[in-house]
VEXSE-986746 format. One record per residue (C-alpha): residue number from 1; residue in three letters; x, y, z negated. Coordinates in Angstrom, 2 decimals, decimal comma. Each point is the difference from the previous one (the first is absolute). Example, Ala and Ser with C-alpha at 12.3 -4.5 7.8 and 13.67 -1.06 7.14 Angstrom:
<nodes>
+-----+------+---------+---------+---------+
: seq : type :      xx :      yy :      zz :
+-----+------+---------+---------+---------+
:   1 :  Ala :   12,30 :   -4,50 :   -7,80 :
:   2 :  Ser :    1,37 :    3,44 :    0,66 :
+-----+------+---------+---------+---------+
</nodes>
This chain:
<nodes>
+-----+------+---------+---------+---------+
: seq : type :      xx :      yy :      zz :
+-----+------+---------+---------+---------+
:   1 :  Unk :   15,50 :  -18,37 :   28,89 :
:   2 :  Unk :   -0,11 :    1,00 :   -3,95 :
:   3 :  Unk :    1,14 :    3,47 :    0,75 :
:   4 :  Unk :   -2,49 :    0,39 :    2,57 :
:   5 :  Unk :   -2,43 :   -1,08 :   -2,08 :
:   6 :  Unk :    0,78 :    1,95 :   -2,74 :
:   7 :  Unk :    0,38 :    3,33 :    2,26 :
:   8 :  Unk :   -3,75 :   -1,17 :    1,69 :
:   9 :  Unk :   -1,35 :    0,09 :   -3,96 :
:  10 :  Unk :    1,28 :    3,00 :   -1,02 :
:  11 :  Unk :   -0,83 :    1,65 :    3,31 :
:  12 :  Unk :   -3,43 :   -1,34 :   -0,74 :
:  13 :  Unk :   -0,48 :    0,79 :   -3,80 :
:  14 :  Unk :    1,00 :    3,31 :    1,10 :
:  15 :  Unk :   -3,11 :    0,19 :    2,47 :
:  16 :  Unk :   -2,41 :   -1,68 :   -2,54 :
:  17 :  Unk :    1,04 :    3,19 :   -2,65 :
:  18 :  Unk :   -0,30 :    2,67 :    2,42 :
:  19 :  Unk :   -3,63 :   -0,98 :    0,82 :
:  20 :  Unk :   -0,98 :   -1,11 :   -3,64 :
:  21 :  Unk :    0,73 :    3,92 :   -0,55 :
:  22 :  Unk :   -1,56 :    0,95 :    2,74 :
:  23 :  Unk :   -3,37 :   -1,95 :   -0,37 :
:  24 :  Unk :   -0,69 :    2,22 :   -2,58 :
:  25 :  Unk :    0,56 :    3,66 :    1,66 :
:  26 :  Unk :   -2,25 :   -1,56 :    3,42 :
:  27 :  Unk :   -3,10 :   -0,96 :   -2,39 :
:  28 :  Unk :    0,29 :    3,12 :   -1,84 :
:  29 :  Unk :    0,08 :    2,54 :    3,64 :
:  30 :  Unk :   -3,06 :   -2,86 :    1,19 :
:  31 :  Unk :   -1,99 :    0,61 :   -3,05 :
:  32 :  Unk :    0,64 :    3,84 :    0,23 :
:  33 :  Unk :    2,32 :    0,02 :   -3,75 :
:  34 :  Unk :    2,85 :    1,59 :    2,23 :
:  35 :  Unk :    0,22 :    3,56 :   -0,04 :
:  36 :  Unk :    3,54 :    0,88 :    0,66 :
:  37 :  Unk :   -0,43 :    3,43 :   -1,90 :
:  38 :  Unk :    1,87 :    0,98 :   -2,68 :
:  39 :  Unk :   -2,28 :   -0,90 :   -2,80 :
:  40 :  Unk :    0,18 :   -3,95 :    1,12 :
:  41 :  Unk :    3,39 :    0,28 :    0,56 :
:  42 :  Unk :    0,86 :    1,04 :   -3,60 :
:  43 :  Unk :   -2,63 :   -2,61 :   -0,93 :
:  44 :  Unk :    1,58 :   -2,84 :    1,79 :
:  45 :  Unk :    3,59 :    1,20 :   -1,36 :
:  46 :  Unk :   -1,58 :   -0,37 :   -3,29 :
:  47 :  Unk :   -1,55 :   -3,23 :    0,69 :
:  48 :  Unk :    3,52 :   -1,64 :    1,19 :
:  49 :  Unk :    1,86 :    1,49 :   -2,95 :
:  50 :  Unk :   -2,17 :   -1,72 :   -2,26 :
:  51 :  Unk :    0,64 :   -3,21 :    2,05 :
:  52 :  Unk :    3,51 :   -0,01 :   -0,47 :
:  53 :  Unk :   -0,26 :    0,70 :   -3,85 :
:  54 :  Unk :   -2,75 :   -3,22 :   -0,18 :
:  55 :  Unk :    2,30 :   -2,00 :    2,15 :
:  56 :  Unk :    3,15 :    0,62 :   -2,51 :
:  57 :  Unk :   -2,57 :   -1,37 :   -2,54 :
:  58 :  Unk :   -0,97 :   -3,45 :    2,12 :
:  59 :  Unk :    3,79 :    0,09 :    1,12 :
:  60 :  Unk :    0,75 :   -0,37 :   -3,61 :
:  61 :  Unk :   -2,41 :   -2,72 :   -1,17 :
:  62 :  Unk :    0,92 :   -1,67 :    3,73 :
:  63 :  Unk :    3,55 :   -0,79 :   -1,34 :
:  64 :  Unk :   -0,77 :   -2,39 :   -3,01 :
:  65 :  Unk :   -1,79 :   -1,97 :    2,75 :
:  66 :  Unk :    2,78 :   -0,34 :    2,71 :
:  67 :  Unk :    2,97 :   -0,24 :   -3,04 :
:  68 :  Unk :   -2,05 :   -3,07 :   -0,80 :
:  69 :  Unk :   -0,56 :   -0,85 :    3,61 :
:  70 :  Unk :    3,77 :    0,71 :    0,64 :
:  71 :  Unk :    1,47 :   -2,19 :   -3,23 :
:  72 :  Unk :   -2,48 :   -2,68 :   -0,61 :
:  73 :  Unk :   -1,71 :   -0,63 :    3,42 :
:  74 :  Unk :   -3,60 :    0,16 :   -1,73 :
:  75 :  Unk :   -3,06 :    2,08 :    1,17 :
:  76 :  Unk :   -1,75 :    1,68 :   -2,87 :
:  77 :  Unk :   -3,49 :    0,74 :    1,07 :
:  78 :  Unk :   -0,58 :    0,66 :   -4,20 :
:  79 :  Unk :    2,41 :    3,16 :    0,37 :
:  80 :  Unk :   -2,88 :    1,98 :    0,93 :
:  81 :  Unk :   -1,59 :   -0,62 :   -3,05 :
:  82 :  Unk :    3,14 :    0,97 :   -2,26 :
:  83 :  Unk :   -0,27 :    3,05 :    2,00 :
:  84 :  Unk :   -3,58 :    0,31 :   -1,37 :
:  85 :  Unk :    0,97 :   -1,03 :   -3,65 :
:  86 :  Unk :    2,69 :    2,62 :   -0,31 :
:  87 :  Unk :   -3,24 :    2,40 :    1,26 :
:  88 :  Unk :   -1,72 :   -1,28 :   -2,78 :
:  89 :  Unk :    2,51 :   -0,25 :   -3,28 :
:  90 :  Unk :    0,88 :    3,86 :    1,20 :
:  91 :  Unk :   -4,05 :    0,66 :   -0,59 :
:  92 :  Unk :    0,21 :   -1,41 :   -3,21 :
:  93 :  Unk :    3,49 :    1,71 :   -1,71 :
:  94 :  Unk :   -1,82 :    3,73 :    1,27 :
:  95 :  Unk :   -3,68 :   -0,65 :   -0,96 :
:  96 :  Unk :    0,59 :   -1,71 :   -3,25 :
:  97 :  Unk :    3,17 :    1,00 :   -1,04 :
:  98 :  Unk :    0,14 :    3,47 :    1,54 :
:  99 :  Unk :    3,57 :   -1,09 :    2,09 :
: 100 :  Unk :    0,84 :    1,94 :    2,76 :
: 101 :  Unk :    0,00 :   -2,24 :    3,02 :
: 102 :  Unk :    3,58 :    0,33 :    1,35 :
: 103 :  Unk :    1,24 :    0,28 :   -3,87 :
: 104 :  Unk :   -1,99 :   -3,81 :    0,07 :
: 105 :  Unk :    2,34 :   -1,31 :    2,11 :
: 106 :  Unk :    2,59 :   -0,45 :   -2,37 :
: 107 :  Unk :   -2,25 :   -2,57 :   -2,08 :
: 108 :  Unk :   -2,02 :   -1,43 :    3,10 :
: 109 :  Unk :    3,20 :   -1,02 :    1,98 :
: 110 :  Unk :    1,45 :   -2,02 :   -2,75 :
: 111 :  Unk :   -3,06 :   -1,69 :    0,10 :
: 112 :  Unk :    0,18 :   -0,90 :    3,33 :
: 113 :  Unk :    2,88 :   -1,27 :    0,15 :
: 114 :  Unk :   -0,51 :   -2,27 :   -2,77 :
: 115 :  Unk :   -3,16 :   -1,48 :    2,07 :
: 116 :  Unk :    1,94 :   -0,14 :    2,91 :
: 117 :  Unk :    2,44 :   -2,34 :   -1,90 :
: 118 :  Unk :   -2,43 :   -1,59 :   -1,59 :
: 119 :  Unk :   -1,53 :   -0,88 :    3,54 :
: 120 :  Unk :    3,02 :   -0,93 :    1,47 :
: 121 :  Unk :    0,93 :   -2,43 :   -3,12 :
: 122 :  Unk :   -3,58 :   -1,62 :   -0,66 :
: 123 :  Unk :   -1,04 :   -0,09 :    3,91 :
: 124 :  Unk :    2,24 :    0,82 :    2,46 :
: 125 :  Unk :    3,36 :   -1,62 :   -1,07 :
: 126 :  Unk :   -0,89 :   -3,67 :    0,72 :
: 127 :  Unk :   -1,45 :    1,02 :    3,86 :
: 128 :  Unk :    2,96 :    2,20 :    1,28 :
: 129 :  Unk :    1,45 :   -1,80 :    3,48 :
: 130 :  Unk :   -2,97 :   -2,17 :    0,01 :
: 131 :  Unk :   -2,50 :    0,34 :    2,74 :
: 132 :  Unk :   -0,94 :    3,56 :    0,04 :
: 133 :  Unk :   -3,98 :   -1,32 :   -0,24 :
: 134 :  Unk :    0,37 :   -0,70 :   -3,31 :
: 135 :  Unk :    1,22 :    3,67 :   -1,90 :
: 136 :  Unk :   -2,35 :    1,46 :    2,30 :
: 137 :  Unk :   -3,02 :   -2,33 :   -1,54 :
: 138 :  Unk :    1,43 :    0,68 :   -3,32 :
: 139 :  Unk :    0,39 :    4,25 :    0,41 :
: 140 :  Unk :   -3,50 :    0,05 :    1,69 :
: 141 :  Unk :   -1,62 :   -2,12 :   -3,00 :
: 142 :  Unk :    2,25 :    2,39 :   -2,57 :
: 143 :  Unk :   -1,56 :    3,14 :    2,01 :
: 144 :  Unk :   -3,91 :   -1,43 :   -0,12 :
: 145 :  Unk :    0,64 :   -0,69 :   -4,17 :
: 146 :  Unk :    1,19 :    3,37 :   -0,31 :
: 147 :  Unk :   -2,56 :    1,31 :    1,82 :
: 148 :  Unk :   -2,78 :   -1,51 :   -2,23 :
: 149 :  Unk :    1,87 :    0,72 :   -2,91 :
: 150 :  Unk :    0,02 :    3,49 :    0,18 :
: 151 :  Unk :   -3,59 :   -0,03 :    1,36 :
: 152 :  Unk :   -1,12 :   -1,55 :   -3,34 :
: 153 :  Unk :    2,07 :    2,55 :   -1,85 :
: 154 :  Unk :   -0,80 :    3,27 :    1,75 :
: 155 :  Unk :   -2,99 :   -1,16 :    2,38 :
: 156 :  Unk :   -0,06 :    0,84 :    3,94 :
: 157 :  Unk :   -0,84 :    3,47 :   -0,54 :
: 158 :  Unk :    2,72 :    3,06 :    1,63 :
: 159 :  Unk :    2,40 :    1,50 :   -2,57 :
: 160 :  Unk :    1,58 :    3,29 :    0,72 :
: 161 :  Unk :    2,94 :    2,01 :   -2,00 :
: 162 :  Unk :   -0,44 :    3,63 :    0,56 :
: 163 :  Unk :    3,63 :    1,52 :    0,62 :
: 164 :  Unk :    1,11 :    3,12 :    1,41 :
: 165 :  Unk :   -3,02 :    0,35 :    2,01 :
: 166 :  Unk :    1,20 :    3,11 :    1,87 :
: 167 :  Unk :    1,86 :    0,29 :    2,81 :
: 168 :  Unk :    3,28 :    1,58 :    0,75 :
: 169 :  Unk :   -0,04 :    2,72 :    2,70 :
: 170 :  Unk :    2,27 :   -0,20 :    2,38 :
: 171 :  Unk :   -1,11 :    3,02 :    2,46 :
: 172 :  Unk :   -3,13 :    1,68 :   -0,19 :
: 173 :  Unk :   -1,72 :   -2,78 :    1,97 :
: 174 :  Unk :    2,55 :   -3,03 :   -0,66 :
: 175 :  Unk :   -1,09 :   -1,61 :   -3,15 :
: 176 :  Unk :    1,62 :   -3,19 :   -1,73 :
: 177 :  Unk :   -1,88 :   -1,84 :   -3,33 :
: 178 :  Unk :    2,55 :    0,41 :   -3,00 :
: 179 :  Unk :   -0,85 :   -3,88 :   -0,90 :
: 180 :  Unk :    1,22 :   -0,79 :    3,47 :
: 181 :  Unk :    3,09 :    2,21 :   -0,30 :
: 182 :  Unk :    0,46 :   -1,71 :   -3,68 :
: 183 :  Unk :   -0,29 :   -3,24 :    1,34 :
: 184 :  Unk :    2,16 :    0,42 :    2,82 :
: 185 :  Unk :    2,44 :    1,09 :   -2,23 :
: 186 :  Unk :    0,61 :   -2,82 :   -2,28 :
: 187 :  Unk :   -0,74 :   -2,46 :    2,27 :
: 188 :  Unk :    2,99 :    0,92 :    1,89 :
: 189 :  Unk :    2,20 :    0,27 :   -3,17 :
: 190 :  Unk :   -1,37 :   -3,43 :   -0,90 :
: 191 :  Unk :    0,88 :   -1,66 :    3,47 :
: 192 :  Unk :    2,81 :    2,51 :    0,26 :
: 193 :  Unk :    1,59 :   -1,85 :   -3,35 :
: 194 :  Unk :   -0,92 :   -3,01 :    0,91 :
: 195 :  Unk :    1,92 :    0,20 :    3,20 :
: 196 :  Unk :    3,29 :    0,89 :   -1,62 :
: 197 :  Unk :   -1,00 :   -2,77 :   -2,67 :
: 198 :  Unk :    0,24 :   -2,71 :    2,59 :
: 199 :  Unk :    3,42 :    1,48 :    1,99 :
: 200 :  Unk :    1,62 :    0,93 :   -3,10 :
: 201 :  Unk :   -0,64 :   -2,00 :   -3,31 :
: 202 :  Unk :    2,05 :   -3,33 :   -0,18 :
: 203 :  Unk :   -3,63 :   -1,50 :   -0,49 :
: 204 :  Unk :   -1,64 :    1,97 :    2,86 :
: 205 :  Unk :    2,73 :   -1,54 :    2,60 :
: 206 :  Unk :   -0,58 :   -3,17 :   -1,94 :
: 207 :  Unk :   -3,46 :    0,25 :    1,65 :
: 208 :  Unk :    0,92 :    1,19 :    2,99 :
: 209 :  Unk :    2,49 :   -3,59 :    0,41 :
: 210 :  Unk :   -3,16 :   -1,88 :   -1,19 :
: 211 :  Unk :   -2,06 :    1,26 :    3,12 :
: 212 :  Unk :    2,65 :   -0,92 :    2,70 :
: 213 :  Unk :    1,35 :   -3,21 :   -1,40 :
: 214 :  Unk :   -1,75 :   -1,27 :   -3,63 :
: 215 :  Unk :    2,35 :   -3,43 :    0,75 :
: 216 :  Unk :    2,89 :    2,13 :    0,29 :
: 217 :  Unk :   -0,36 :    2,40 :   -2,93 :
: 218 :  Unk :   -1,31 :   -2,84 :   -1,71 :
: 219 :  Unk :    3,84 :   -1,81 :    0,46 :
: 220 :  Unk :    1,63 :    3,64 :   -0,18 :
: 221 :  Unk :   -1,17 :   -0,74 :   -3,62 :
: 222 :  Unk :   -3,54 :    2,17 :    0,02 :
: 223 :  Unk :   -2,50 :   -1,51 :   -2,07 :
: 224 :  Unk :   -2,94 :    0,65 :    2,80 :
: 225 :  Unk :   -2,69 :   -0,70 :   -2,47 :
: 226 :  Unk :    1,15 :    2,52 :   -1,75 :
: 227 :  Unk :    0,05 :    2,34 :    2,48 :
: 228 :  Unk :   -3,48 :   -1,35 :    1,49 :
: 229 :  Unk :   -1,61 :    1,39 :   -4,11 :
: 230 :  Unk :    1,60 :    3,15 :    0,42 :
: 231 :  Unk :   -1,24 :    0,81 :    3,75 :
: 232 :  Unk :   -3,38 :   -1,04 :   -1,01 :
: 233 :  Unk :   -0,15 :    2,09 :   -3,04 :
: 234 :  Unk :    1,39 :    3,11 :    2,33 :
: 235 :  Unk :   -2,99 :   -0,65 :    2,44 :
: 236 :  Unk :   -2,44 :   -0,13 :   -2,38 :
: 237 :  Unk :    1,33 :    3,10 :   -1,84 :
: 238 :  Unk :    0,21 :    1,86 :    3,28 :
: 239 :  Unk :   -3,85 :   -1,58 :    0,98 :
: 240 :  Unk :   -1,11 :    1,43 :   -3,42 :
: 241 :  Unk :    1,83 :    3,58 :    0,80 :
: 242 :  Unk :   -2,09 :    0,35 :    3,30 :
: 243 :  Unk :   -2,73 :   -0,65 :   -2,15 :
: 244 :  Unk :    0,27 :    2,62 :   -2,33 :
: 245 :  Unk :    0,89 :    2,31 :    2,71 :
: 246 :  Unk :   -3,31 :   -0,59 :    2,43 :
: 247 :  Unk :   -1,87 :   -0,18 :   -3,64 :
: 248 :  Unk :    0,43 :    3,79 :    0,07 :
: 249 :  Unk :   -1,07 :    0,80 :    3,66 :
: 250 :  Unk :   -2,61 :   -2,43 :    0,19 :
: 251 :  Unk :   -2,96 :   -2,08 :   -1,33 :
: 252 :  Unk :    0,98 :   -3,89 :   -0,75 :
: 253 :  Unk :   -1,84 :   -3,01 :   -0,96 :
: 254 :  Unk :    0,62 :   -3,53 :   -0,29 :
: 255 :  Unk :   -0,57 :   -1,02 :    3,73 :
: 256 :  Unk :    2,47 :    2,88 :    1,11 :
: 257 :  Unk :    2,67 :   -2,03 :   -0,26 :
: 258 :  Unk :   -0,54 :   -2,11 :    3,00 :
: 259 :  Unk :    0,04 :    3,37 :    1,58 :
: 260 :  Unk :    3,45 :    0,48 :   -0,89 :
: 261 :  Unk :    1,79 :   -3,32 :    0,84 :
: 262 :  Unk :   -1,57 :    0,48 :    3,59 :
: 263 :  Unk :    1,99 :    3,08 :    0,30 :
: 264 :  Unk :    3,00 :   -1,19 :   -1,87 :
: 265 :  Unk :    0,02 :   -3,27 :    2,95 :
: 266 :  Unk :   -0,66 :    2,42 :    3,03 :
: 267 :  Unk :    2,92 :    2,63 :   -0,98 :
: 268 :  Unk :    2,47 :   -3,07 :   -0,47 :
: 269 :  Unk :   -0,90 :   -1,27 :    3,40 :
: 270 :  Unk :    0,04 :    3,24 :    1,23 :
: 271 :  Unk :    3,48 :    0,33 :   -1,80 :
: 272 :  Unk :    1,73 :   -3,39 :   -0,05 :
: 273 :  Unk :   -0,67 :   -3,04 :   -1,88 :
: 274 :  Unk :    2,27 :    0,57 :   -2,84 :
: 275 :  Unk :    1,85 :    3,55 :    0,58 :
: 276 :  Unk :   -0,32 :    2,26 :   -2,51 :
: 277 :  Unk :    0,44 :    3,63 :    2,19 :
: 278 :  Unk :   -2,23 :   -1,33 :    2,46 :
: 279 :  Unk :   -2,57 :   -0,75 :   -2,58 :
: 280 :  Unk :    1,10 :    4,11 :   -0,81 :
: 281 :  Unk :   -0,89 :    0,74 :    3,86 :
: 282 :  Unk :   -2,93 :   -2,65 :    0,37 :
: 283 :  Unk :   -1,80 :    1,84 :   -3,32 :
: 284 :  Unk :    0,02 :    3,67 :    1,71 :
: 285 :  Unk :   -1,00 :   -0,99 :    3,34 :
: 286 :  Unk :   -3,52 :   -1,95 :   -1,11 :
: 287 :  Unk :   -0,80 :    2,91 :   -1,95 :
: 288 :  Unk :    0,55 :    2,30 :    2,41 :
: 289 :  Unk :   -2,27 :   -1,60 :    2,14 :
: 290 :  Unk :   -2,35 :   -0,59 :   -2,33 :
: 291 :  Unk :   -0,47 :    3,07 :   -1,54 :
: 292 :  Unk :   -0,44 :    1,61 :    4,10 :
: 293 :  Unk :   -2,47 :   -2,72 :    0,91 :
: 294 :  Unk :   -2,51 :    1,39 :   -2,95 :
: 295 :  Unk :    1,01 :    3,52 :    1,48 :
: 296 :  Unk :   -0,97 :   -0,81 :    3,42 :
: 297 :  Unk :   -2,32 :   -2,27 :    0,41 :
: 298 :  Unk :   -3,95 :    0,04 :   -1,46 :
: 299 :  Unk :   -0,13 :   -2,33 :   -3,10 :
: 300 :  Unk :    3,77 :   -0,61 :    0,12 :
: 301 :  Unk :    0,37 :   -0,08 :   -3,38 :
: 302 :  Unk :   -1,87 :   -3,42 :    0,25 :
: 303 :  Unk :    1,80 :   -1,43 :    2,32 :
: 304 :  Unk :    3,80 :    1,10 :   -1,28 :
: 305 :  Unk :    0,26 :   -4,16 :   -0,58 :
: 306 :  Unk :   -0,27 :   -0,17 :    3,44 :
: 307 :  Unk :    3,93 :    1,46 :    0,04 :
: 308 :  Unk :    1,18 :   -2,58 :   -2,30 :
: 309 :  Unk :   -1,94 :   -2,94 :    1,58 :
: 310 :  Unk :    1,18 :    0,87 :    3,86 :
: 311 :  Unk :    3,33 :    1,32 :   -1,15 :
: 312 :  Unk :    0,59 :   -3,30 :   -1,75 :
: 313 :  Unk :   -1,42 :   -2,42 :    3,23 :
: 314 :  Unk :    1,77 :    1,71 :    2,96 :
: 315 :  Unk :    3,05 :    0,61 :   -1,49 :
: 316 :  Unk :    0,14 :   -3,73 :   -0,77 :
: 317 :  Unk :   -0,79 :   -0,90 :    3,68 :
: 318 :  Unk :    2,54 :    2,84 :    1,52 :
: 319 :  Unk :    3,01 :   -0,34 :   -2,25 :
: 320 :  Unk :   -0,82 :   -2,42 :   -3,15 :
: 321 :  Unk :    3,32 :    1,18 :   -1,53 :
: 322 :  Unk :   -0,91 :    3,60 :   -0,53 :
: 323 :  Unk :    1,96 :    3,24 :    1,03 :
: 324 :  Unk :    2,80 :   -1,00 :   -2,66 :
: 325 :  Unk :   -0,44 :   -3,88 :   -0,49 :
: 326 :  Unk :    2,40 :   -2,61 :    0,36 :
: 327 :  Unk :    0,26 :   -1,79 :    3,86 :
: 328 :  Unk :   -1,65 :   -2,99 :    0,14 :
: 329 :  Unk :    1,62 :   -2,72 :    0,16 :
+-----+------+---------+---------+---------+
</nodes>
């Protein structure tokens, strides 16, 4: 009965992705913004390039979410705001100290991942295997203090960081923004690293043990709180990377956060609950659909949190472990 249920959920995921990118192309031939020529079809090349470089961007920031899903069990609905900070503290280093913004990541990510310890020491330590209420309570409060923080400091208006505002032509009508490019770019070297971090270093499998079995690595003489510090301080270091990396492609303010963590929950449901390539998979797919449903459809751009929203709930009713996830037990 499990195997048929689990062949029924993929068979039915499957069904639910072919008409989420479908939806899309059938609004955009009712509304007349199909044309089939050559023109659109360059244009909607163009248009799913760029949503594969954005989704290597949300992939990347994804990840610190489901490591800490994966090791500790706790939902971070603050790791949107992180995101949002790191947006923020890259503003800062290239308006008033003239840093370039991916040179900024060398001081920024040590600073994240001292919060992230910090975090996981003052707040988090004492509520890991409790009910999961309770972190969730405690990350949500964290996110709404740093939202009003910053607010205070910077008000609510929209900062922008102009960088490599040009585009990169690929053909004569293919075009791809260089900032895109750029931040495609190091935000797979970042998760690429990371990645080879985790199956390679002695502390990276340490980790890895922590996720499957914290008792076990725990008597296999792992000090998991330990190990719960430094996975904190990696997510927050790789929330605060995405932030500097959508700092240079798009407006941010204090409330964009929540923005963020939305998308970082869908693509790890989309992906699976605590895998890290499916988070890699999950990323690329909502931004490819995002990025063609402000293409296709009238005021799409407006709606794009539509994609994370229904991504996010129908995923969870078809197959609540993901493409990648675990089996349920």
């Amino acid at each position: 009965m499990q195997e048929k249920a689990e062949i029924r959920s993929k068979y039915w995921l499957a069904v639910f992705l072919v008409a989420a990118y479908t939806i899309p192309f059938a609004v955009g031939i009712y509304t007349e913004n199909v044309f089939f020529d050559l023109q659109w079809l360059a244009d909607l090349t163009t248009v799913i390039l760029n949503g594969i470089m954005q989704g290597g961007v949300y992939a990347m920031f994804a990840v610190g979410l489901t490591l800490i899903f994966g090791v500790m069990r706790i939902i971070n609905v603050a790791h949107g705001e992180l995101v949002m900070l790191g947006a923020y503290l890259t503003w800062m280093f290239f308006f008033y100290v003239g840093v370039d913004p991916l040179l900024a990541l060398f001081i920024t990510l040590p600073i994240a991942f001292v919060i992230g310890l910090l975090i996981q020491k003052l707040l988090l330590n004492a509520v890991v295997g409790g009910p999961e209420l309770t972190p969730l309570l405690i990350t949500f409060g964290m996110g709404l203090t740093i939202i009003h923080i910053v607010e205070a400091i910077f008000t609510t208006d929209y900062r922008t960081i102009p960088y490599a505002p040009d585009a990169f032509q690929l053909t004569e009508t293919i075009a791809v923004s260089r900032s895109k490019i750029i931040s495609f770019v190091m935000a797979a070297f970042i998760s690429i690293t990371v990645f080879i971090f985790l199956k390679i270093h002695r502390i990276g499998k340490a980790i890895r043990a922590t996720a499957q079995n914290a008792d076990v690595a725990m008597v296999c003489g792992i000090n998991i709180f330990h190990i719960y510090m430094i996975t904190s301080g990696l997510a927050a270091a790789l929330a605060v990377a995405g932030g500097a990396l959508v700092s240079i492609q798009f407006g941010f303010n204090p409330e964009t956060g929540v923005l963020y963590t939305l998308q970082a929950f869908a693509i790890i449901v989309l992906g699976g609950r605590g895998h890290y390539i499916g988070a890699l998979i999950g990323g690329v797919m909502l931004a490819v659909i995002e990025s063609l449903i402000s293409f296709m459809i009238p005021n799409g751009t407006a709606m794009v949190e539509i994609a994370s929203y229904g991504m996010m709930v129908f995923v969870l009713l078809i197959r609540p472990r993901g493409l990648m996830g675990p089996k349920e037990n």
